[in-house]
Each structure stands twice: as structure tokens, then as C-alpha cells.
C-alpha positions as CSV (number, residue, x, y, z in Angstrom):
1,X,-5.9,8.1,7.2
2,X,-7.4,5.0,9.1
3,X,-4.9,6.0,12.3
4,X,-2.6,8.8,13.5
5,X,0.8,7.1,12.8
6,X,3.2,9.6,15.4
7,X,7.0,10.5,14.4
8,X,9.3,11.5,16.4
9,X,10.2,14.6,18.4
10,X,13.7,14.5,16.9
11,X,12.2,15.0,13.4
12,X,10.0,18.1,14.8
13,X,9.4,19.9,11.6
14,X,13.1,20.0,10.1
15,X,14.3,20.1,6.3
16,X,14.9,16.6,6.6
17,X,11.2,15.8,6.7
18,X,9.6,16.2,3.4
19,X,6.1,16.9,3.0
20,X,6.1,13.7,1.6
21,X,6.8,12.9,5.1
22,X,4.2,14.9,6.7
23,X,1.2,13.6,4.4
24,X,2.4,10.4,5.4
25,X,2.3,11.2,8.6
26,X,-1.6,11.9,8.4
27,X,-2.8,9.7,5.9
28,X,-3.9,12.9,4.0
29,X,-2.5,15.9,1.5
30,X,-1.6,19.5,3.3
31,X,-1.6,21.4,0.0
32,X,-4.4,20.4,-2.5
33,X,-6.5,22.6,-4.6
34,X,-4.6,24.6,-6.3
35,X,-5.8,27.4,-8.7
36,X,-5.5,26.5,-11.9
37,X,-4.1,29.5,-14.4
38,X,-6.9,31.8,-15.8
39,X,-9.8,29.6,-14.6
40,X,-12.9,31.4,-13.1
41,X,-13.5,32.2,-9.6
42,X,-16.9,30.9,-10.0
43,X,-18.9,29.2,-13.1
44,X,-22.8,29.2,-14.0
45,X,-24.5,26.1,-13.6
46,X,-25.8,24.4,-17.1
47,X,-29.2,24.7,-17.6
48,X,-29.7,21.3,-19.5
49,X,-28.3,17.8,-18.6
50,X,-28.4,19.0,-15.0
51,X,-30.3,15.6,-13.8
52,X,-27.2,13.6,-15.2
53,X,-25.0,12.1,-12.7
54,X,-21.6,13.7,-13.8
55,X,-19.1,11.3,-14.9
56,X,-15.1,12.9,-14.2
57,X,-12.6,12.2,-16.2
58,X,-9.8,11.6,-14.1
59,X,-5.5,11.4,-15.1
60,X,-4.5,8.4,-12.9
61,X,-1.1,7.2,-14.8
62,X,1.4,8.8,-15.3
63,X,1.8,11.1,-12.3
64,X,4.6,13.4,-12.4
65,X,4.9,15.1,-9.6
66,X,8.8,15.0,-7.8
67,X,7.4,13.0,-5.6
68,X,4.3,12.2,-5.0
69,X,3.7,10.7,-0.9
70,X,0.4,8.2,-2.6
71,X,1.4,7.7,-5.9
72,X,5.8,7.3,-5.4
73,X,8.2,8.5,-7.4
74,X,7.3,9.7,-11.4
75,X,6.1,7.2,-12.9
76,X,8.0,5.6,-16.3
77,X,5.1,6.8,-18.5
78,X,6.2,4.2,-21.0
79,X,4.9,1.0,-19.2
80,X,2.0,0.2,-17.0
81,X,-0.2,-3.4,-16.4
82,X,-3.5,-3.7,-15.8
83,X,-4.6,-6.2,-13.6
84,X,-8.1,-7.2,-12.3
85,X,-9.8,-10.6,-10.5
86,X,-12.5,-10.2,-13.0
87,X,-12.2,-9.8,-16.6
88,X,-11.2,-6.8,-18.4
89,X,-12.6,-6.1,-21.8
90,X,-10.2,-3.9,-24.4
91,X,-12.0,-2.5,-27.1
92,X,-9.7,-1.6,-30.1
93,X,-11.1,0.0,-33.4
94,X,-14.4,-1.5,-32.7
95,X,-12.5,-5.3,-31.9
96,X,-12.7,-7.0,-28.5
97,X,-10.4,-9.0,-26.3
98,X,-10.6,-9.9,-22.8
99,X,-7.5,-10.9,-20.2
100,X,-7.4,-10.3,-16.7
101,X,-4.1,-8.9,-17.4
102,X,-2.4,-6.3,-19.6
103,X,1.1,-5.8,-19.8
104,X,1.4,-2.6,-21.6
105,X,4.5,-1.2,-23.6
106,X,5.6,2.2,-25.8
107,X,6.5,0.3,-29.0
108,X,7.7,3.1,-31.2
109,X,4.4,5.7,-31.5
110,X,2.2,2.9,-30.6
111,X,1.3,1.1,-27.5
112,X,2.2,-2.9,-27.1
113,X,-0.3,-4.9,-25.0
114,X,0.8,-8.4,-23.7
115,X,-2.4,-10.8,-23.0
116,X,-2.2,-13.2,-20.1
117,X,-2.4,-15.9,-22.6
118,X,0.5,-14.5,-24.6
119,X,-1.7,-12.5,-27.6
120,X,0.0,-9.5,-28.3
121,X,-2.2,-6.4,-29.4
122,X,-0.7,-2.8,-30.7
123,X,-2.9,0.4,-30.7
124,X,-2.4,3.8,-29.9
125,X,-6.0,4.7,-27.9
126,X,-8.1,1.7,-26.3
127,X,-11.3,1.6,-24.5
128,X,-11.5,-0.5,-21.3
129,X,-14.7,-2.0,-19.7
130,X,-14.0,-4.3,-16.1
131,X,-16.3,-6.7,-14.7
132,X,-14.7,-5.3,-10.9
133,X,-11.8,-2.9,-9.9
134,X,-8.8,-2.5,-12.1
135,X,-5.5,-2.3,-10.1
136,X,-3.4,0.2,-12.5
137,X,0.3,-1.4,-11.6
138,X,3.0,1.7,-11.8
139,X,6.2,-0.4,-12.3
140,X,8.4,1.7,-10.5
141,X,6.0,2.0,-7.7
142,X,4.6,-1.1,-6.9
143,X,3.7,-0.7,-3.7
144,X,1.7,2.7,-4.4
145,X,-0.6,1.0,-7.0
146,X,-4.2,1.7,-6.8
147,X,-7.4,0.1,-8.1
148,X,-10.2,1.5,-9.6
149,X,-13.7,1.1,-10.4
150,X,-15.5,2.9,-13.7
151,X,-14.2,2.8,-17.1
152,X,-11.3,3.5,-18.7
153,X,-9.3,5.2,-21.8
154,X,-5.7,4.7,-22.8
155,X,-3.8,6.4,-25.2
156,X,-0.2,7.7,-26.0
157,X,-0.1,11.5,-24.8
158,X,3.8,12.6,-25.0
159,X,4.9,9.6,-26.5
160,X,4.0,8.2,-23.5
161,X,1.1,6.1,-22.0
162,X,-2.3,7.7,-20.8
163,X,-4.7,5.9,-18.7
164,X,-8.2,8.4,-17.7
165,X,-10.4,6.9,-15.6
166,X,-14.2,7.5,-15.9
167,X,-15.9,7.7,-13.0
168,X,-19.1,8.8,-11.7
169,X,-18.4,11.8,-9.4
170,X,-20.2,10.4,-6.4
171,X,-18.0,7.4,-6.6
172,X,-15.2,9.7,-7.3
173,X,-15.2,11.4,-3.5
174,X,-15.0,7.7,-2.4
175,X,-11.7,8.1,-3.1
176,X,-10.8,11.6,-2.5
177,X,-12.4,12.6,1.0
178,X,-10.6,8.9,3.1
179,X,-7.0,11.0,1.4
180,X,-7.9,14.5,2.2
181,X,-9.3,14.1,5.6
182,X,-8.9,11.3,8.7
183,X,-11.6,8.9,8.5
184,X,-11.8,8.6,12.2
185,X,-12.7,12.2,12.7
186,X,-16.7,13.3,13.3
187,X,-18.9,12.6,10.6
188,X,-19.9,16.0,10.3
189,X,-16.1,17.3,9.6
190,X,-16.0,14.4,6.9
191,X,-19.3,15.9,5.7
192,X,-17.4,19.3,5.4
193,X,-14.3,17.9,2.9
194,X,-17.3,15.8,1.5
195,X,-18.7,18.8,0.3
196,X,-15.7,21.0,-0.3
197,X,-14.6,18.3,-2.4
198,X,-17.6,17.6,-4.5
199,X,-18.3,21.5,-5.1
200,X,-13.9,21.7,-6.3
201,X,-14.5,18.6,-8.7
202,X,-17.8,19.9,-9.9
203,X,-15.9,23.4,-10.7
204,X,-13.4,21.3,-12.2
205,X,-15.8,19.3,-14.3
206,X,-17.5,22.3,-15.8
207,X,-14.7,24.2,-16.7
208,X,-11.7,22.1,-17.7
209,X,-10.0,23.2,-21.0
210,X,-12.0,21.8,-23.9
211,X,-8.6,20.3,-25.5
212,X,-7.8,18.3,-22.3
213,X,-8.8,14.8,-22.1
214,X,-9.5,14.8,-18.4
215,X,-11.3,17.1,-16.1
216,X,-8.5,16.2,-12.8
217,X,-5.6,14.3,-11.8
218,X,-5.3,12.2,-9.1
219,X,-2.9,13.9,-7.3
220,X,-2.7,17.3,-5.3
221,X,-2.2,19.7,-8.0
222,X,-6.4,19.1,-8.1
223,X,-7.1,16.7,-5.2
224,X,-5.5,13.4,-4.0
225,X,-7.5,10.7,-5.4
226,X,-7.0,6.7,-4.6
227,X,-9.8,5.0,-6.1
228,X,-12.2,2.1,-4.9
229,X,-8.4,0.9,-3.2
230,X,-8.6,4.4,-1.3
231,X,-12.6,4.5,0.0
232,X,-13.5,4.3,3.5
233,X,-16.4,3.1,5.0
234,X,-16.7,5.8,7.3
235,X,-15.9,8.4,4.5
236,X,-18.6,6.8,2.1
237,X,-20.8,7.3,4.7
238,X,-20.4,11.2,4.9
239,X,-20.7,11.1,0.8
240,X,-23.9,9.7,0.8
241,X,-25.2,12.3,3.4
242,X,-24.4,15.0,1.8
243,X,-25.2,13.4,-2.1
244,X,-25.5,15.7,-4.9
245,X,-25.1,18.9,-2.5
246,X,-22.8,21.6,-3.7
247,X,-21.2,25.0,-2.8
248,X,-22.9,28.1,-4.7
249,X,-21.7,31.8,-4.9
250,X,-24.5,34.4,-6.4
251,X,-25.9,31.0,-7.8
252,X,-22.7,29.7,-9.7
253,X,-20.7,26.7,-8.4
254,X,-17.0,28.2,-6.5
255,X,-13.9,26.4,-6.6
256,X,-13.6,25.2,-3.1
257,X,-10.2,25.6,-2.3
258,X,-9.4,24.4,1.1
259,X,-6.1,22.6,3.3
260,X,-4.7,21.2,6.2
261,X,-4.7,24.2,8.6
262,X,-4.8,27.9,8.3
263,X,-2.3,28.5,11.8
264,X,-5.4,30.5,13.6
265,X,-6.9,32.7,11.0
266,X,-7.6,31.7,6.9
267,X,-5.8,33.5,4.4
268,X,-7.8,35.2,1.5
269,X,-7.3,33.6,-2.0
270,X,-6.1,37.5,-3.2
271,X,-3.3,37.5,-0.7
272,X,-1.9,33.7,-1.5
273,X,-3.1,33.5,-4.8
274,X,-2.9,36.5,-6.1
275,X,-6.8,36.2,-7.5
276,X,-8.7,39.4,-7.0
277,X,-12.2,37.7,-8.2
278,X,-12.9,35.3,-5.0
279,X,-15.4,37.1,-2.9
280,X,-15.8,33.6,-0.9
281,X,-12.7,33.5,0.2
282,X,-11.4,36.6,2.1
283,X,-9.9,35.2,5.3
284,X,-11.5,34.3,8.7
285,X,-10.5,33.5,12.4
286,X,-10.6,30.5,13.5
287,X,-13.1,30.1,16.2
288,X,-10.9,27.9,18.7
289,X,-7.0,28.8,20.1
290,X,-4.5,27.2,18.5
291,X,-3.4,25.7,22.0
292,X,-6.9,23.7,21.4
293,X,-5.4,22.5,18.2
294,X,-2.1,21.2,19.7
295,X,-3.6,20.1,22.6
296,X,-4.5,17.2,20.3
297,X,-2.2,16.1,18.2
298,X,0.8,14.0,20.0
299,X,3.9,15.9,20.8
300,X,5.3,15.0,17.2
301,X,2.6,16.0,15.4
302,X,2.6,19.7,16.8
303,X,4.4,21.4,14.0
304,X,1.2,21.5,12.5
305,X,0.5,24.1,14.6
306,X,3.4,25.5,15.3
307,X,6.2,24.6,12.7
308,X,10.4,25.7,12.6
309,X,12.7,24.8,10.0
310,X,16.1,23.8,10.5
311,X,19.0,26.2,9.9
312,X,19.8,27.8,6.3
313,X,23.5,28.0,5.8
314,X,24.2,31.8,3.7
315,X,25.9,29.7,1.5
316,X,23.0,27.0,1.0
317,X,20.0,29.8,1.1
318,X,21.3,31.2,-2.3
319,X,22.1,28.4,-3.8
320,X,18.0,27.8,-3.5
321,X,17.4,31.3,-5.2
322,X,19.8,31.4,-7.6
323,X,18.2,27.9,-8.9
324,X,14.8,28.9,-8.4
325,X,12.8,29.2,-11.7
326,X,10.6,31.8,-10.0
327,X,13.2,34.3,-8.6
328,X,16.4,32.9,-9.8
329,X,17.1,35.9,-12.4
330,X,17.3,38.3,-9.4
331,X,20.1,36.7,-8.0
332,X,22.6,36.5,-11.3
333,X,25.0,38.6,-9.7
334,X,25.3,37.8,-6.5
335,X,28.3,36.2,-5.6
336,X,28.0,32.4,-4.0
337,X,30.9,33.3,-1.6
338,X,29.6,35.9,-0.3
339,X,27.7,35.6,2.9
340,X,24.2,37.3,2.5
341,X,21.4,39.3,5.1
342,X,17.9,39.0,5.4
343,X,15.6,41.6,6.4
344,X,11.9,41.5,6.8
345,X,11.2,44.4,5.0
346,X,7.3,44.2,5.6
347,X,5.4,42.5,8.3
348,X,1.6,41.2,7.4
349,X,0.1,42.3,11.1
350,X,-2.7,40.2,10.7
351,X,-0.6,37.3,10.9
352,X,2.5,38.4,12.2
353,X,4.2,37.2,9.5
354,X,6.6,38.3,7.0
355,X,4.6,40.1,3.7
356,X,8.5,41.1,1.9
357,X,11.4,40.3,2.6
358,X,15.0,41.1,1.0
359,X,18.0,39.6,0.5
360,X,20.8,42.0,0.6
361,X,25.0,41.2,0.0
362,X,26.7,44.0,1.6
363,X,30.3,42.4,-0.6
364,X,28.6,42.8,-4.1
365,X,26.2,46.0,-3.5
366,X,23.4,43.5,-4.2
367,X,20.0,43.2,-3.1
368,X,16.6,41.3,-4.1
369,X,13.1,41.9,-2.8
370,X,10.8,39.0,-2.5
371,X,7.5,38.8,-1.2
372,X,6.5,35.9,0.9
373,X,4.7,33.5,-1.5
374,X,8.3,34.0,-3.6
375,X,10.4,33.1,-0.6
376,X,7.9,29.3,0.3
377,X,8.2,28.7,-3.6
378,X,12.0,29.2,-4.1
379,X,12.3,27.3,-0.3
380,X,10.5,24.9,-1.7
381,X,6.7,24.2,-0.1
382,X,7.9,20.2,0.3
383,X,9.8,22.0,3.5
384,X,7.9,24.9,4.0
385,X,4.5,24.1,5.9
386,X,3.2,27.2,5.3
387,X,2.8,30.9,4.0
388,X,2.8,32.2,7.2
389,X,6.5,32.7,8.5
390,X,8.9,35.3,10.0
391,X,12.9,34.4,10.0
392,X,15.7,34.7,12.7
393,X,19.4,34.9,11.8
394,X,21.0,33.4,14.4
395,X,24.6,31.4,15.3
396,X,23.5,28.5,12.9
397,X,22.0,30.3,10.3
398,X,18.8,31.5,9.3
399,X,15.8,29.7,10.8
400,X,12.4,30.0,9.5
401,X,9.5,29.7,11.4
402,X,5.7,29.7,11.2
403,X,2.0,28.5,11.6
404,X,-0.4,26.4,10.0
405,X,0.0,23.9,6.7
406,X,-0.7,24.4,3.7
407,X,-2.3,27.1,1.3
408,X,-4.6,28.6,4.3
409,X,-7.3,29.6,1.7
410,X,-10.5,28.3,2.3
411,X,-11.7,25.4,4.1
412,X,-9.6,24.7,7.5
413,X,-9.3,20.8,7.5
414,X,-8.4,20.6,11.0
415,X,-10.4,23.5,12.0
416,X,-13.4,21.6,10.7
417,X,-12.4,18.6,13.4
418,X,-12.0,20.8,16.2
419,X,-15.4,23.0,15.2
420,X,-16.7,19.4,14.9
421,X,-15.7,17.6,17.8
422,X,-15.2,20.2,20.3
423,X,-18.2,23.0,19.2
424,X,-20.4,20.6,17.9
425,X,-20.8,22.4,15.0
426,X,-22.2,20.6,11.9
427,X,-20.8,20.2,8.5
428,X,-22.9,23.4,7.2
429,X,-21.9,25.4,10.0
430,X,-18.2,24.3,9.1
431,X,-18.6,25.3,4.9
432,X,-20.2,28.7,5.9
433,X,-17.8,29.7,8.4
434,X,-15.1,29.5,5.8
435,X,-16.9,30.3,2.7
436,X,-18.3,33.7,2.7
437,X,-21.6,34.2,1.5
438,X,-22.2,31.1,0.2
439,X,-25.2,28.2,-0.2
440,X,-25.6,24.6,-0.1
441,X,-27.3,23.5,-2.8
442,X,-28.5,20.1,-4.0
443,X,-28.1,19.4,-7.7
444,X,-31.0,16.8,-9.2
445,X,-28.3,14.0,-9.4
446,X,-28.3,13.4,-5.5
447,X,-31.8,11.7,-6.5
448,X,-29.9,8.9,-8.6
């Protein structure tokens, strides 16, 4: 984010604001790094190749996400263009062209490529080479087009277009830390992300499934990414200082989860994720009141801290379970005319917050039990800021309300700013506050 852009009061956190909305807001993602099913909590470094500069492979078209706040709405995997100042060179089967533009096209199981000059080329994988960035249009998001720099391949996946960008990971986290932190904050909270990020890509790098083409996406299910178009000079600057330095647990590299903020104390990856193998990330207090928090942010962008939903209509709070894909079954027979109750059956009393909570209708003798991380993904976590919540039923309906945004495992982004700016604590201070028992370590590529 180059600037805090402020909403307004009136918009305070409600249903109506998306989390679209609130990344916006920021400039940056509250929910990246998520776990990845049956990946390691931790994975040994190789012993050979180690002095090679890694090079990611990273998904930037299509997205898919419902809607993505960097990338718009899914893209129309069947069409993309190309576009560069400088020349492009497509290699096909071991044949060259070169355009500064390429309009490509699903033709059948093949992809059509339209030249500049009018040449027509069909294919179904391509190898691309720029002289500069290459802008990768998304037709039915024009204005959230990004360039890139590094090298590319596209091919059809899904009878649709591919395009993977290759990119050196250094370069990489040019484009990830400007969208996953505020450029103007201290250098030394930038440094934090900086490393959080490198050590999550790193993990991501060495243990990606061997039958997927890339290592990442470009988008929060791994970590928002927005290319050379994305980089910050400021942000490139905390890059460099911590080059080639990565996060370490008993020696192996961790997967550095980490998010927007943890509402006054982080959450332990077994408790939100339901991973029983991530000794690093067990839950701390945040060293600072969350009145020291809100105390900066404008009066609009409070909710971070402190956040309340609008109110749930009976009628409208079971529609959302019944069409959940997560909890939906436990709701077959409960009747949509039927008002329902909510209880909070189990209070987490380290953060005063509900741990189960069931949904009971007196009319039909029914009742469901859900535990809190069922309730934010049948809600939806587009409206839900957090895990951390407790509920009121009052004259308007049920009102949900909590602290914090975003996973609240691992690294605090907006604790690191405050630990930063008001405790003068540096970006290794920062990582080992909410990482437990881990080291910095500098891989042999922070030399190249």
C-alpha cells in the first residue's frame, strides 16, 4: 500500500464491506498463507544446489478466486494478451517469433496466438523470453493487469490457458512484500514480512507436488503477488537487507504463516488449522494494548481491531448453513421457516471467544454443533475478519463480533509495525517473538 486510503464510519465493519473491501482499504491481503493439505510443518534443506539462486514457478493467469481485490473478478481462462515495450520472443517446438504483442485464444485443444503484424501461430505449450516486463492483460479485468519480469511458460491446463512465470525468488518478494505489508511502515517491520515471506516461498519451493507445474500462485491462497508492476522502492530495500536469510526450525526451513492482525494474542496453527506438527507456532501475546493499535489507524479503519458484523436475520443465517459445503449436511432437516437459537456452547478463555457453538430449532427438535472455524467458513471469511468472535441475539438479529483480521497464526503484520515503530524493536526481534524457537539463517544465494 503506498497510502492509508480511510473509508467511512458508516461502512464500520458491516456485511456490506467485502474483504475485498478491506484489502483495498490497506493496499495489502488480511488472509494469506494458507496451509496447504498434507504438506509438512517443516522441510530439510537440500544438501546439493544450495548456492543456486532459486527460481519460483509462479500461477499468474488464470486466477480463480470469487473475487480476487488485486487480480478482479475470475479470469476467462480462455483468452489472455501479452503485451510488452520491448520485444517478446515465443519459442514454439524449437521455432522462434517475436511481436511486442500476443493476442492469445482457446482454439479447440490448442491455443491461437495473434502477432501484432497479423501472423497467426497455434500451439498448445510455448516458451516466452522478454527483452523488459511483460504486462499479462486479463480481458475481463483490465484495470487489474500486472507486468512481469522473468520468463515465461504457457500452456492449456483445463482446456484453458496457463501462463507460469519464472522468476528468481529474490525478485519474487519484489512483488509480494509492497502487497502484504504498507510500504510506508519502518524498514524493520518490512524486513519482518521480507523474511516471513521469503522463508513461506522457500517452503513452498521445496515442497510443491512434483505433478504441479508451479511452486505458487499469485494470489492469497499462497501469498499476493504483483510483479515488477507491484515492487516498491522502499520494499526492495527491506529485500535486499535481509537477502538470502530464511526462517529455520531444528534446522529445516518452516512454513511461515503469518496475517494482518492477531486481535492481542496469536493463535496456534493447532487451534486454527487444525495441524498438530507446528511447534513454531503455538500462540503469543502481543506485547502492546490493543488501544495502542487503534490509537493509529483513523476512526474507519478501527475494525481492524475491534470488528462487528451487521445483523443476521434467523431466516438469512440458515440459508448460509444449509448452502455451506462444509456444514451444510447438518442442516438437511431443519426447516427454513423456522426461526432458530444460538448458543455458545464453549467459550475459548484465552480469547474470550466462542470455541463451539450450536444452532438449535426448538419447531423441528433440531440442533447442529459447530466449532468456530466451521461457523467463519460457512459465514464466509470475505465478511468475517476473524476467528476470534462471540455472538449476541438481539432485536435485529444475531450480531457477531470480534478482534483481529485474518488467520492469527503466526507472524502479526500490524503487530510487527507497532513492535517497530513504537518499541523499536528490529525485524529479528519481530520473527522470534512470533516464531517459537526458531533461527535466521542465510542460505549461500544471498551472495549472488
Amino acid at each position: 500500500m503506498k497510502t492509508l486510503a480511510l473509508i467511512s464510519a458508516l461502512l464500520f465493519c458491516s456485511f456490506s464491506v467485502s474483504a475485498n473491501d478491506f484489502a483495498a482499504q490497506f493496499g495489502f491481503q488480511g488472509e494469506s498463507s494458507i496451509p496447504q493439505d498434507g504438506a509438512p510443518s517443516s522441510v530439510a534443506i537440500p544438501l546439493e544446489k544450495t548456492n543456486e539462486l532459486p527460481v519460483l514457478n509462479v500461477l499468474v493467469f488464470p486466477h480463480t478466486l470469487k473475487n480476487d481485490w488485486l487480480h478482479g473478478v475470475p479470469d476467462d481462462a480462455s483468452q489472455v494478451e501479452l503485451r510488452s515495450e520491448h520485444s517478446i520472443r515465443f519459442e514454439i517446438a524449437g521455432n522462434y517469433y517475436r511481436s511486442s504483442n500476443f493476442k492469445l485464444r482457446m482454439s479447440g485443444s490448442r491455443i491461437k496466438a495473434t502477432l501484432l503484424d497479423g501472423r497467426v501461430l497455434y500451439f498448445t505449450k510455448a516458451n516466452i523470453i522478454a527483452d523488459g516486463p511483460v504486462k499479462v492483460h486479463r480481458v475481463l479485468s483490465p484495470d487489474k493487469s500486472h507486468t512481469y519480469l522473468g520468463t515465461f511458460t504457457i500452456d492449456v491446463k483445463d482446456r484453458g490457458i496457463q501462463v507460469i512465470n519464472h522468476v528468481d525468488l529474490e525478485t519474487y518478494l519484489r512483488g509480494v512484500v509492497p502487497k502484504e505489508s504498507v510500504a510506508s511502515w519502518p524498514l524493520e517491520a518490512l524486513k519482518a514480512q521480507a523474511l516471513a515471506a521469503r522463508s513461506y516461498a522457500y517452503y513452498h519451493y521445496l515442497t510443491a507436488p512434483s505433478g504441479r507445474a508451479h511452486h505458487v500462485d499469485d494470489t492469497a491462497r499462497f501469498q499476493v503477488y504483483a510483479g515488477h508492476s507491484g515492487s516498491d522502492t522502499r520494499t526492495d530495500v527491506a529485500v535486499e537487507q535481509t537477502r538470502g536469510e530464511i526462517m529455520t526450525y531444528q534446522g529445516q526451513v518452516i512454513v511461515a504463516y503469518f496475517h494482518a492482525y492477531s486481535g492481542g494474542r496469536t493463535d496456534s496453527a493447532l487451534n486454527i488449522f487444525k495441524q498438530d506438527n507446528v511447534p513454531y507456532c503455538v500462540g503469543n501475546a502481543e506485547i502492546f494494548p490493543r488501544d495502542e493499535l487503534s490509537d493509529e489507524l483513523a476512526a474507519g479503519s478501527r475494525w481492524i481491531v475491534n470488528w462487528t458484523t451487521d445483523a443476521y436475520s434467523s431466516a438469512a443465517l440458515l440459508s448460509e448453513f444449509k448452502e455451506s459445503s462444509r456444514v451444510g449436511s447438518r442442516f438437511t432437516d431443519f426447516s427454513r421457516s423456522a426461526n432458530v437459537e444460538l448458543e455458545e456452547t464453549e467459550i475459548n478463555d484465552l480469547f474470550d471467544s466462542v470455541k463451539v457453538m450450536t444452532v438449535v430449532q426448538a419447531d423441528t427438535n433440531k440442533e447442529a454443533v459447530l466449532d468456530f472455524t466451521e461457523v467463519r467458513s460457512a459465514l464466509g471469511w470475505s465478511n468475517f475478519p476473524g476467528y476470534h468472535f462471540r455472538v449476541d441475539n438481539t432485536d435485529e438479529g444475531f450480531v457477531f463480533k470480534g478482534s483481529g483480521w485474518g488467520h492469527h497464526v503466526g507472524l502479526s503484520q500490524w503487530g510487527a509495525f507497532i513492535m517497530a515503530k513504537n518499541y523499536s524493536k528490529t525485524y529479528r526481534d519481530i520473527v522470534l517473538h512470533y516464531y517459537n524457537d526458531v533461527e535466521v539463517q542465510r542460505m549461500p544465494w544471498s551472495q549472488l
